[in-house]
C-alpha positions, 0 to 999 in steps of 0.5 A: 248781563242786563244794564240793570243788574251790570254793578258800576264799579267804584274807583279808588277803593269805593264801593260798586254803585247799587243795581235797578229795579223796576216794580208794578205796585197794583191798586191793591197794594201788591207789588210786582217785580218787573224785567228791565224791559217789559211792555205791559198796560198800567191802569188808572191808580197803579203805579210803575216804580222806577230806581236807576242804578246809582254810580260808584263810589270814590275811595 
């Protein structure tokens, strides 16, 4: 299980934190979903997406 899809679990009854997700948005708006390690060339006016996994919750 990759560190971006492993749930951080919640203590006391909170809920598991959400996973990450890493995401190529084209010049022409199309989005691509990326693996949680890739090696790719990003040209000028492209953007690489990052979201971190959140903690979980409390109670």
């Amino acid at each position: 299980m990759t560190r971006r899809l492993a749930l951080r679990g919640g203590l006391s009854g909170g809920e598991p934190g959400a996973s990450g997700a890493n995401s190529l948005i084209r010049e022409d708006g199309e989005e691509i979903e990326l693996s949680d390690k890739v090696t790719l060339a990003v040209k000028a006016g492209e953007v690489l997406r990052i979201c971190t996994p959140g903690g979980g919750g409390h109670g």
